[in-house]
FIKOLGU-309850 format. One line per 10 residues: number of its first residue (from 1); their letters; for each residue x, y, z of N, C-alpha, C. Coordinates in steps of 0.1 Angstrom, whole numbers, plus 5000, padded with zeros to 4 digits. Each point is the difference from the previous one (the first is absolute). Last residue first. Layout:
N
NUM	a	X:Y:Z:X:Y:Z:X:Y:Z ~ ...;
END
This chain:
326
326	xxxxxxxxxx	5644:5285:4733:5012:4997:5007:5008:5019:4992 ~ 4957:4980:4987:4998:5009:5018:5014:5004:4999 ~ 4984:4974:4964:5003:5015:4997:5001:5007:5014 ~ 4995:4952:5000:5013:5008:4999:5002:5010:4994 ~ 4963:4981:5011:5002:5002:5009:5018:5003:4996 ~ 4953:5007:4976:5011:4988:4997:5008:5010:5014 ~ 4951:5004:5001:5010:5007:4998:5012:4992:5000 ~ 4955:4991:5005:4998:5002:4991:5016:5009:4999 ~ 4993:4944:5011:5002:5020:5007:4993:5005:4987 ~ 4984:4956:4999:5006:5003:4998:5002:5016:5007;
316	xxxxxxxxxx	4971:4951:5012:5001:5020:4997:5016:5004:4995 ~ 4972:4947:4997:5016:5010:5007:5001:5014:4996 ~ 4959:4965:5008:5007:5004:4996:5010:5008:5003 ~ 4969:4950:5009:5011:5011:5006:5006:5012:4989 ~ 4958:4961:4996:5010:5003:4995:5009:5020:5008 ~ 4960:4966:5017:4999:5009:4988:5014:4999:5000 ~ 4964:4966:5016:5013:4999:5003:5004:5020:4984 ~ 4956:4980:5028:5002:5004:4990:5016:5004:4999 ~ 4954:4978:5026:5017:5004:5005:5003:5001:4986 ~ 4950:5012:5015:5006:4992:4994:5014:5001:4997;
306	xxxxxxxxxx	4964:5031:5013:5008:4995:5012:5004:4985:4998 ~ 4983:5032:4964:5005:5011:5019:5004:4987:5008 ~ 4987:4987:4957:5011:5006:5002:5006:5009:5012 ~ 4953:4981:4989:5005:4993:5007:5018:4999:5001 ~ 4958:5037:5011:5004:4996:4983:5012:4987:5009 ~ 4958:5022:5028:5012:5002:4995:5007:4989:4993 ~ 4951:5033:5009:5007:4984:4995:5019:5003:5003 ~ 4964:5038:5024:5007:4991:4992:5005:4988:4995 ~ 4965:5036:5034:5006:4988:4997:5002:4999:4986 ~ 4997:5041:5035:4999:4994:4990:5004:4984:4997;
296	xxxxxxxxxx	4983:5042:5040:5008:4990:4995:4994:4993:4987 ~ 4990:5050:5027:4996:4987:4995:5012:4991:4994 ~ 4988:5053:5014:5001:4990:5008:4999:4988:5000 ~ 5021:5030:4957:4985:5005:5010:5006:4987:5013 ~ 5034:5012:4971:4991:5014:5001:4992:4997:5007 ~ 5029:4966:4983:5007:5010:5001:4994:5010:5004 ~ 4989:4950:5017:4995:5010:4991:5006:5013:4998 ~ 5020:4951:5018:4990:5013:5000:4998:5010:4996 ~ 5003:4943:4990:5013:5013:5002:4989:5013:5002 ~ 5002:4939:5001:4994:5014:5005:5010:5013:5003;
286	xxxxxxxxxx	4999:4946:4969:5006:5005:5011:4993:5021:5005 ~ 4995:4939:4969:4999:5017:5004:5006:5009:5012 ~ 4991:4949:4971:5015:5003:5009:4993:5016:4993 ~ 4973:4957:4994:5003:5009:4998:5010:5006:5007 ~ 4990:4947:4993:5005:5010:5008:5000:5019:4996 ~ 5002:4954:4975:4985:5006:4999:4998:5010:5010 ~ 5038:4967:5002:5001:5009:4986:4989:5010:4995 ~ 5006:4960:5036:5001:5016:5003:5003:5010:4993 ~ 5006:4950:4999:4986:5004:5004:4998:5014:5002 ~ 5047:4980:5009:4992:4999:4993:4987:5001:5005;
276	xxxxxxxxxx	5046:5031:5013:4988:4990:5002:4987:4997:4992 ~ 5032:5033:4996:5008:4989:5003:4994:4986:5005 ~ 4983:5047:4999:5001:4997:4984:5008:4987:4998 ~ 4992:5019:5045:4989:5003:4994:4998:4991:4990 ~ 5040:5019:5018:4993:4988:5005:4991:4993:4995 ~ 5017:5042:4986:5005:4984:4992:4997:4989:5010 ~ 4981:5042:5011:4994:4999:4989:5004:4987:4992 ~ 5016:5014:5045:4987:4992:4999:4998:5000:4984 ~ 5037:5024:5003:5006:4989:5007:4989:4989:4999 ~ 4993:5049:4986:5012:4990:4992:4999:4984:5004;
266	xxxxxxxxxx	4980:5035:5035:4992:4995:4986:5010:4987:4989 ~ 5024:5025:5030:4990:4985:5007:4995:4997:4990 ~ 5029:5037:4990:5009:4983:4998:4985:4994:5007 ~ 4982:5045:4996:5001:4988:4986:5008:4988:5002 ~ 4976:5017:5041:5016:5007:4992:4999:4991:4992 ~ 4952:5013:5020:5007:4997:5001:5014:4998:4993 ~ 4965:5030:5005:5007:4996:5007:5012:4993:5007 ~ 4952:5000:4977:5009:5007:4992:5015:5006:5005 ~ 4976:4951:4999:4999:5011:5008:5010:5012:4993 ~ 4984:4955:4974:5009:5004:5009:5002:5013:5005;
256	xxxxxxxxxx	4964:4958:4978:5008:5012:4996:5007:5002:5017 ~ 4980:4957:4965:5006:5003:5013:5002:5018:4999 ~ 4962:4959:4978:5012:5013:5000:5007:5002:5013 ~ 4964:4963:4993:5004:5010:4982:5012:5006:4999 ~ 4982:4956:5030:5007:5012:5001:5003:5003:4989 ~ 4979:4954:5004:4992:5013:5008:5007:5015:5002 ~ 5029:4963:4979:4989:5006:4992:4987:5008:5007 ~ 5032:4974:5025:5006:5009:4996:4991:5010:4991 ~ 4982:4971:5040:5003:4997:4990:5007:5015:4990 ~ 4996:4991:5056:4993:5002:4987:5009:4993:4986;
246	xxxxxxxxxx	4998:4985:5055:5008:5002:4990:4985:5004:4991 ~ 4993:5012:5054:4999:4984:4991:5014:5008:4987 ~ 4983:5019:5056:5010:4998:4987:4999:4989:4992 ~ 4979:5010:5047:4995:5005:4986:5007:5002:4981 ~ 5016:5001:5059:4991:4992:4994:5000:5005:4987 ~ 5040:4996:5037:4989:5011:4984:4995:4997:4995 ~ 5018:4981:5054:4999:4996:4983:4991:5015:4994 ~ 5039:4997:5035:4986:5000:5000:4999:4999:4985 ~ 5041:5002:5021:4996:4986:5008:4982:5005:4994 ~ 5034:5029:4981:4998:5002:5016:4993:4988:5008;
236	xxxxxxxxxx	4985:4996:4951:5010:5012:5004:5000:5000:5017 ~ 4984:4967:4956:5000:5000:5015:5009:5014:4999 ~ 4969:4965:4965:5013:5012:5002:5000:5003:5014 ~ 4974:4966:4964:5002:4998:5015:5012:5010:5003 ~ 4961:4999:4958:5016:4998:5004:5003:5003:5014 ~ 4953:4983:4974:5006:5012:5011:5013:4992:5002 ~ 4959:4976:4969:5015:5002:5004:5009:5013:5005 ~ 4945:4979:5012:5015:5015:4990:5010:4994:5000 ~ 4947:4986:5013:5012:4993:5000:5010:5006:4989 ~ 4964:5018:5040:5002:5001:4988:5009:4991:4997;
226	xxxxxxxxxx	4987:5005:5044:4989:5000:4991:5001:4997:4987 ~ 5033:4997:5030:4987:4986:5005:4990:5001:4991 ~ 5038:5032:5006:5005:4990:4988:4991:4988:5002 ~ 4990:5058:4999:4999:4984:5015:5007:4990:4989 ~ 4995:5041:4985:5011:4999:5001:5000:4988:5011 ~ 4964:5024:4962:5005:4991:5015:5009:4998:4996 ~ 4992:5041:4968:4995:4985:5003:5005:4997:5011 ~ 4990:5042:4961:4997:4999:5014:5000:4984:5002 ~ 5010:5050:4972:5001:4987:4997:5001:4991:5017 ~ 4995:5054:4978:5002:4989:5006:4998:4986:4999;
216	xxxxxxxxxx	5011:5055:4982:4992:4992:4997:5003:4985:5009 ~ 5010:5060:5002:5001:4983:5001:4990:4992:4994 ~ 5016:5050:5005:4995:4995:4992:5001:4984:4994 ~ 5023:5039:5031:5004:4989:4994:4996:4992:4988 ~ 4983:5041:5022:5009:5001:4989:5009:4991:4997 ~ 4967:5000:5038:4987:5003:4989:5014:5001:4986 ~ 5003:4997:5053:5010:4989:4987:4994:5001:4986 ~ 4976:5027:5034:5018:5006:4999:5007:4994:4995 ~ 4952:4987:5007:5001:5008:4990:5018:5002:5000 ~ 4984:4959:5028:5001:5014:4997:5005:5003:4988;
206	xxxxxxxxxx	4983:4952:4997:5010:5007:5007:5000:5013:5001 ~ 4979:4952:4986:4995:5011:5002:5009:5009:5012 ~ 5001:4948:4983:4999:5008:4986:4991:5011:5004 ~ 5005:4965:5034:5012:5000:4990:5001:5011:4990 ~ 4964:4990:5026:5004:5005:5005:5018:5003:4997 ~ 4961:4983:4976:5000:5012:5002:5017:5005:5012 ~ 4978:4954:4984:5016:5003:4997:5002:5020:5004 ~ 4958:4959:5018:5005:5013:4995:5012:4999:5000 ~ 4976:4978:5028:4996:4994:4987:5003:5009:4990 ~ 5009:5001:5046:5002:4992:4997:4993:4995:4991;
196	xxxxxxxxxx	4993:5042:5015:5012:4998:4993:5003:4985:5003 ~ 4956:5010:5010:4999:5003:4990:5015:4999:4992 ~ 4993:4992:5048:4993:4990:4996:5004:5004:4986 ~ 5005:5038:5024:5011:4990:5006:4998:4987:4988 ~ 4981:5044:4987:4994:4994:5008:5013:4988:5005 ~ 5008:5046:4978:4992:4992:4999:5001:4993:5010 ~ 5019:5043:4980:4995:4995:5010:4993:4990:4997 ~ 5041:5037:4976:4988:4996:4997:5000:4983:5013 ~ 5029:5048:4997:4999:4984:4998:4987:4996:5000 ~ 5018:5048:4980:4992:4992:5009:5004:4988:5003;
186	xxxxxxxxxx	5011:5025:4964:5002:5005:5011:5000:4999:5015 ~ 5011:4967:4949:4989:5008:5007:5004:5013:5016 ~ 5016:4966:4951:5005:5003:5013:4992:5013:5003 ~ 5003:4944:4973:4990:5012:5005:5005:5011:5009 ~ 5028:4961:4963:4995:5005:5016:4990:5015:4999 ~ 5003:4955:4964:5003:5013:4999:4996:5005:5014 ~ 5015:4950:4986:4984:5006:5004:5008:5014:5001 ~ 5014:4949:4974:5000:5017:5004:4987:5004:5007 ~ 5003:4943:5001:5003:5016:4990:5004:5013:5008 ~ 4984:4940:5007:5015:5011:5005:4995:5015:4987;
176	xxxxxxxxxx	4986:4947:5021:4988:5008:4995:5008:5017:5003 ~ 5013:4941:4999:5004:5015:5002:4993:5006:4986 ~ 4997:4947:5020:4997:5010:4989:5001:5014:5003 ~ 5038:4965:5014:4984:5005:5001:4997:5010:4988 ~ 5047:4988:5000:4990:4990:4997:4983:4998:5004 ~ 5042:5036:4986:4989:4994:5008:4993:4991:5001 ~ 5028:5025:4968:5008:4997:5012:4992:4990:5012 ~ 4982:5025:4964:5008:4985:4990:5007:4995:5015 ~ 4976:5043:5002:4993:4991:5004:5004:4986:4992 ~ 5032:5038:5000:4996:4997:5015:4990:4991:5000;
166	xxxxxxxxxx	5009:5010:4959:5010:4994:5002:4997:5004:5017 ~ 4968:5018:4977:5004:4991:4997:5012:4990:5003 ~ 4998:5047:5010:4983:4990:5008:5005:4986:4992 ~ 5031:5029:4982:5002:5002:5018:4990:4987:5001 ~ 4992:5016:4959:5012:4987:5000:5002:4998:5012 ~ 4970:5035:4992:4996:4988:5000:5012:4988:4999 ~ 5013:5042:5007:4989:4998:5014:4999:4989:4997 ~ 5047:5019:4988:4988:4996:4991:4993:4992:5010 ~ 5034:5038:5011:4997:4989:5005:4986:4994:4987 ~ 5047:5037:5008:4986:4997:4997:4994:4986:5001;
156	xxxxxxxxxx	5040:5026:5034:5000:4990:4987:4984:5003:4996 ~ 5037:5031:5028:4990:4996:4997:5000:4991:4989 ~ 5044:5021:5034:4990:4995:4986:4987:4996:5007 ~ 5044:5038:5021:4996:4986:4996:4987:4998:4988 ~ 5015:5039:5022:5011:4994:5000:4999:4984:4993 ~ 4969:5038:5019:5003:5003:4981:5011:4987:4997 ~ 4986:5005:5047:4999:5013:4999:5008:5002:4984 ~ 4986:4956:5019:5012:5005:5008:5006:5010:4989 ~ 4950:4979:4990:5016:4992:4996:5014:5014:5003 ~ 4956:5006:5021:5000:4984:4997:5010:4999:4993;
146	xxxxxxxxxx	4988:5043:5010:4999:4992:5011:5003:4988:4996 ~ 5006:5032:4963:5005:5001:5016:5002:4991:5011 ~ 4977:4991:4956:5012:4999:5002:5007:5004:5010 ~ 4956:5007:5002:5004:4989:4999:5016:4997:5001 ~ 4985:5046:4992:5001:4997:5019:4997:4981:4998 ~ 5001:5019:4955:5012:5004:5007:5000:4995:5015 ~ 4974:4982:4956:4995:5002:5015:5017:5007:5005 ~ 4996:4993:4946:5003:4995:5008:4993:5009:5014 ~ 4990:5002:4949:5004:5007:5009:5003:4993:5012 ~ 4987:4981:4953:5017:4999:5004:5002:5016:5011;
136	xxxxxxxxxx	4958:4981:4986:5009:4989:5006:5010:5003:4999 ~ 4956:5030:5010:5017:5002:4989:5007:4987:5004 ~ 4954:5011:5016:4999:4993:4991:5015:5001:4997 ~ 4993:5023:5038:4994:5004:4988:4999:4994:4989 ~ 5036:4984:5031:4994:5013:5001:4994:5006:4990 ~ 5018:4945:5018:4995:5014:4989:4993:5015:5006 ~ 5014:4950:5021:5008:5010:4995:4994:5008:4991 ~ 4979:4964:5028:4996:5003:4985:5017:5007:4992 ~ 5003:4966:5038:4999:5011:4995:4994:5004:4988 ~ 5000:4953:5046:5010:5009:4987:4993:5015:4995;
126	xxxxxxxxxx	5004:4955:5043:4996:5014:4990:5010:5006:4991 ~ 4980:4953:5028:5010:5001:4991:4994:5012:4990 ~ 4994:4976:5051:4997:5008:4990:5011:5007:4991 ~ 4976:4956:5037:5015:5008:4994:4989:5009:4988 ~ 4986:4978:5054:4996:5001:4985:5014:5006:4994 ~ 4997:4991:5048:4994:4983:4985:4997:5003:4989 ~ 5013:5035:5033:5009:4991:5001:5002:4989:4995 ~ 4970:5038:5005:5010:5003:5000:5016:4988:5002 ~ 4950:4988:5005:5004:5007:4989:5011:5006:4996 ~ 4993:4984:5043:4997:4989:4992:5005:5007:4982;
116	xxxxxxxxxx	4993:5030:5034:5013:4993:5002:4997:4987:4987 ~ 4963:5025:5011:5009:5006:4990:5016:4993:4999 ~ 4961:4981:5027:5001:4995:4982:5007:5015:4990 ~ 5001:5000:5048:5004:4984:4996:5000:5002:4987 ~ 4983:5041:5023:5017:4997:4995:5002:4984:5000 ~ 4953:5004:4999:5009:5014:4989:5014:4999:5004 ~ 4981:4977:5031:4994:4995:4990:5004:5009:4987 ~ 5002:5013:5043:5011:4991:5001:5000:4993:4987 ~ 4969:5038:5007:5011:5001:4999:5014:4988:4998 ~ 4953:4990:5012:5002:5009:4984:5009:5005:5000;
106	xxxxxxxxxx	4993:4980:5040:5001:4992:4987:5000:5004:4993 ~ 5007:5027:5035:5006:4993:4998:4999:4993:4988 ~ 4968:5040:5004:5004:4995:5010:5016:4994:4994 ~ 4966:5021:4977:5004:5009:5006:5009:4997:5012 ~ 4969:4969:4968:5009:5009:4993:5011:5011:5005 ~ 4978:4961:5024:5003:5000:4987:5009:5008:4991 ~ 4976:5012:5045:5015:4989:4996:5006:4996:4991 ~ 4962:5024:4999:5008:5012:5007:5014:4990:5000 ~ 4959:4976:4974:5005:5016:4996:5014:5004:5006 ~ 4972:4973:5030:5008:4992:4985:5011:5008:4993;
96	xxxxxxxxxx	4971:5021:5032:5008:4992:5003:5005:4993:4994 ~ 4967:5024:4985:5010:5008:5002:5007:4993:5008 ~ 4967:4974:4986:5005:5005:4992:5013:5010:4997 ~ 4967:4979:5041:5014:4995:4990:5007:5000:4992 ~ 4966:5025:5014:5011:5004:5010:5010:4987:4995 ~ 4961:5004:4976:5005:5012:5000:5013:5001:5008 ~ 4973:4966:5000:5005:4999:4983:5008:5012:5002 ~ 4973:5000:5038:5012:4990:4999:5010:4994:4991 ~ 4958:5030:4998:5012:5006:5009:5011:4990:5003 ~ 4959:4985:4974:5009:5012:4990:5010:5009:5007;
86	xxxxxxxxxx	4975:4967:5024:5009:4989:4992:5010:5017:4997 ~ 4962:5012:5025:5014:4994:5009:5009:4992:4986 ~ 4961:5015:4984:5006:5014:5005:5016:4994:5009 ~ 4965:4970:4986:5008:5001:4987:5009:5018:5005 ~ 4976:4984:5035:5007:4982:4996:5013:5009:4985 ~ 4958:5027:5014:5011:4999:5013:5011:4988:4998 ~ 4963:4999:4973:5005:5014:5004:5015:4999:5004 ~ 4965:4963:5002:5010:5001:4993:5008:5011:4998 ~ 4990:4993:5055:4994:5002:4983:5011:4998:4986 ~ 5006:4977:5052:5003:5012:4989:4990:4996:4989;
76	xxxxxxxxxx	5003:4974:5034:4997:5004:5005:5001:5017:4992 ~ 5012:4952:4990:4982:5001:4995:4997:5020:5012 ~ 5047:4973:4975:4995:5008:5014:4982:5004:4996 ~ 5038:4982:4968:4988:4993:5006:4992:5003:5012 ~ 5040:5021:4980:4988:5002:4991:4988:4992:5007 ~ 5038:4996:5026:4995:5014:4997:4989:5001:4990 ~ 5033:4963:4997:4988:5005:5010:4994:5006:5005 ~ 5029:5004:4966:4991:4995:4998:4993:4995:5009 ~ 5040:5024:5005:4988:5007:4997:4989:4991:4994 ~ 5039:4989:5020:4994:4995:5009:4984:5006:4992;
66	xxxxxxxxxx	5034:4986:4964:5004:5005:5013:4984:4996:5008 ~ 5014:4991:4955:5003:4991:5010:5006:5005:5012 ~ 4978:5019:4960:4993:4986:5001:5009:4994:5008 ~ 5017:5043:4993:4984:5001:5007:4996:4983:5004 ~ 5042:5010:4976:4999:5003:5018:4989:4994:5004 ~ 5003:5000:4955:5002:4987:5008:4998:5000:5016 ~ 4990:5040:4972:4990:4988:4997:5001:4988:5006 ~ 5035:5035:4995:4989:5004:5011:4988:4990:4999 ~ 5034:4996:4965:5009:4998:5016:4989:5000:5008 ~ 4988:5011:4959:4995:4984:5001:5006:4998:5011;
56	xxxxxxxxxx	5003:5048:4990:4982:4992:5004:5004:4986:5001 ~ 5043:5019:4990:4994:5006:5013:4990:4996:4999 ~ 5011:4990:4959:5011:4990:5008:4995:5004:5017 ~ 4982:5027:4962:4997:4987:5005:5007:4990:5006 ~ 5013:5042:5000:4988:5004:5002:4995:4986:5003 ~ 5055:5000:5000:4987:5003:4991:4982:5005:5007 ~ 5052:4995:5027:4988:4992:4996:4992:5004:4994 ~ 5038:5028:5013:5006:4986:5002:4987:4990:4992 ~ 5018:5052:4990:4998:4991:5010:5001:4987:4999 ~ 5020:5034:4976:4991:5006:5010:4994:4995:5006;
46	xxxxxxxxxx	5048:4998:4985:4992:4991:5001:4989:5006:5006 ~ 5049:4997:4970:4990:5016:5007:4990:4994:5005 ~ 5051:4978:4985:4981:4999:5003:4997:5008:5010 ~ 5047:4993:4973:4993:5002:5011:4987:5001:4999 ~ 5031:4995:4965:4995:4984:5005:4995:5006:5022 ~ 5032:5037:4979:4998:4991:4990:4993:4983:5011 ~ 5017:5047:5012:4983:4997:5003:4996:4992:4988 ~ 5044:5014:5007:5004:4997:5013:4979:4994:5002 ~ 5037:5005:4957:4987:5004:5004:4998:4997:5014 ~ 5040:4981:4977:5002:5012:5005:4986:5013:5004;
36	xxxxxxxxxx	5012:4939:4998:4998:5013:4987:4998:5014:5010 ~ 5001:4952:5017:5011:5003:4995:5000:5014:4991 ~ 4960:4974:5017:5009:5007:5011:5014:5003:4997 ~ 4965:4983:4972:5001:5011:4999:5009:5005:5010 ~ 5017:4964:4972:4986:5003:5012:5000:5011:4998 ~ 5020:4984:4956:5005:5007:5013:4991:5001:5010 ~ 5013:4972:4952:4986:5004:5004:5005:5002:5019 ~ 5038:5001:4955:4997:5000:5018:4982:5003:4999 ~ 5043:4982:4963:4991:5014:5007:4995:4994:5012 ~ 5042:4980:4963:4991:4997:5014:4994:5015:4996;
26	xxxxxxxxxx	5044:4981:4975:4982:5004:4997:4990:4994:5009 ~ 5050:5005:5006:4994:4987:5005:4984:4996:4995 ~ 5034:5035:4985:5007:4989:4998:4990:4990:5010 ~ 4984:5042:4987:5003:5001:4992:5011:4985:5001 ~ 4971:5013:5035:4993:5003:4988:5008:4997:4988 ~ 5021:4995:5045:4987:4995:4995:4988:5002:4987 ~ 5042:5025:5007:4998:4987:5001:4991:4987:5000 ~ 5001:5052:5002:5004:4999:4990:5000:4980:4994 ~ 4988:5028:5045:4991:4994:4993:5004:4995:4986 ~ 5021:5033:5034:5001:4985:5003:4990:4988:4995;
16	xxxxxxxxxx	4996:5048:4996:5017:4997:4993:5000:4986:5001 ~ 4947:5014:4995:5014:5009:5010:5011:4994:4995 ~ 4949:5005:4968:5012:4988:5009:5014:5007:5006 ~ 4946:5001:4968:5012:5011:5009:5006:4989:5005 ~ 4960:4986:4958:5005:4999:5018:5018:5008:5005 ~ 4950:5004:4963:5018:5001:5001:4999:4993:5017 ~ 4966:4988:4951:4997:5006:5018:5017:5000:5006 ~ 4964:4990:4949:5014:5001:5007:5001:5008:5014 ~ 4961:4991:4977:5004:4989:4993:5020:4997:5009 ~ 4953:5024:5027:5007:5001:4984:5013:4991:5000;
6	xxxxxx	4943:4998:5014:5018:4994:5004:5011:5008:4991 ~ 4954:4996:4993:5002:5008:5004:5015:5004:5007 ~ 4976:4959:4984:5002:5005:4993:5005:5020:5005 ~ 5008:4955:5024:4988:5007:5000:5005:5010:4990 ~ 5023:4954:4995:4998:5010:5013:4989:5010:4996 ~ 5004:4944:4991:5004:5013:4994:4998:5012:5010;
END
């Protein structure tokens, strides 16, 4: 079950070329990060390289197998002088460790491996609170801007727990899959190199300036050695698109339709829609904008708007008998 905090329904935006997959091949996409339009999505901030204790037990081995242990046995030094030479050698190896480690090559080469790695093994499947101010029927305007091609296109609602559930029916491992609500901070936040490989943090923490998408995420391997997915094998341009599986029709509450866009489209998706079994539970809404203030409205629409309705031709009669002209 998902985390109670979860909300129950979550939108996904979609460009022109998406109508398809969604709606005749029912596919979504868990998307690397290196495909998404954040350019500091799955990058690693790294303040350094080796923990406190990971650096004393490194300096502990040096010690017990360098030359400095014969050095301790020098009957020619005081103890003094023995434990004053060790605590300057703890010391200068320290900042040498330290300097390369963290300031050098390997802590660098090491932070872009395991950002690459990230950027490329993991999929993420985001979605939307949509709401302004609790109003479920205020719609995100700069959402529908940017993500479904400037009002023109759709949004579907998404049922979270039927989503989770029917991704972990798909799996034959035991998949450990939910929502996680993104953090979006000013700052990036720093840790230890060692520390993000045990951490999803770095998936679920984005600047404040995406602060009005109001994501929630969903996070799994895309290695096909790790996990065993049925992942649809798609190709574009000779390269594969990773991350695409089939949903289940019932994971989708609603569709609505940009406000934008020309009632024959709308028309056209809505009997698609209605023409296919399993899909009678489909809400069918559409976004119209606000006669006064800066906000969009969402609407049901009735299933006479876009059901073929053969009407009957009338014949106007003049209103002027045409042979009083003559």
């Amino acid at each position: 079950m998902q985390n109670q905090n979860v909300p129950p329904i979550l939108y996904k935006y979609y460009s022109p070329s998406s109508w398809k997959n969604v709606f005749k091949s029912w596919t979504m996409r868990f998307s690397p990060p290196e495909d998404l339009n954040d350019p500091f999505e799955a990058q690693l901030a790294a303040e350094g390289f080796l923990s406190t204790k990971e650096l004393k037990r490194y300096i502990n081995e040096i010690i017990s197998t360098s030359n400095f242990i014969s050095e301790k046995h020098d009957n020619t030094k005081t103890r003094k002088e023995k434990r004053k030479a060790l605590k300057n050698y703890r010391k200068e190896l320290e900042h040498k460790i330290r300097h390369r480690a963290n300031c050098g090559t390997i802590g660098k080469d090491i932070q872009n491996d395991l950002s690459e790695c990230a950027r490329k093994n993991f999929g993420l499947l985001c979605l939307s609170e949509n709401t302004n101010n609790n109003n479920e029927d205020t719609s995100n305007i700069l959402m529908w801007s940017h993500y479904a091609y400037y009002h023109k296109e759709f949004m579907i609602g998404i049922d979270t727990n039927k989503l989770i559930e029917h991704i972990k029916s798909l799996c034959t491992n035991n998949l450990s899959i939910r929502f996680h609500k993104i953090k979006y901070t000013i700052n990036r936040k720093r840790k230890l190199i060692s520390n993000y490989t045990h951490s999803i943090d770095v998936f679920l923490e984005k600047s404040d300036q995406w602060e009005y998408e109001k994501e929630w995420r969903s996070i799994i391997v895309l290695d096909k050695n790790y996990l065993d997915f049925p992942w649809k094998n798609i190709f574009s341009r000779g390269k594969e698109i990773k991350g695409i599986f089939e949903i289940s029709k019932d994971c989708i509450t609603s569709v609505t339709f940009g406000a934008m866009m020309k009632d024959s489209h709308i028309k056209a998706k809505c009997r698609h829609i209605r023409s296919q079994l399993g899909c009678e539970h489909i809400e069918l809404k559409r976004m119209r904008l606000h006669d006064t203030d800066y906000s969009l409205i969402r609407e049901s629409i009735p299933e006479d708007f876009f059901k073929n309705i053969n009407k009957k031709k009338v014949n106007i009669q003049p209103l002027i008998n045409p042979h009083i002209m003559k």
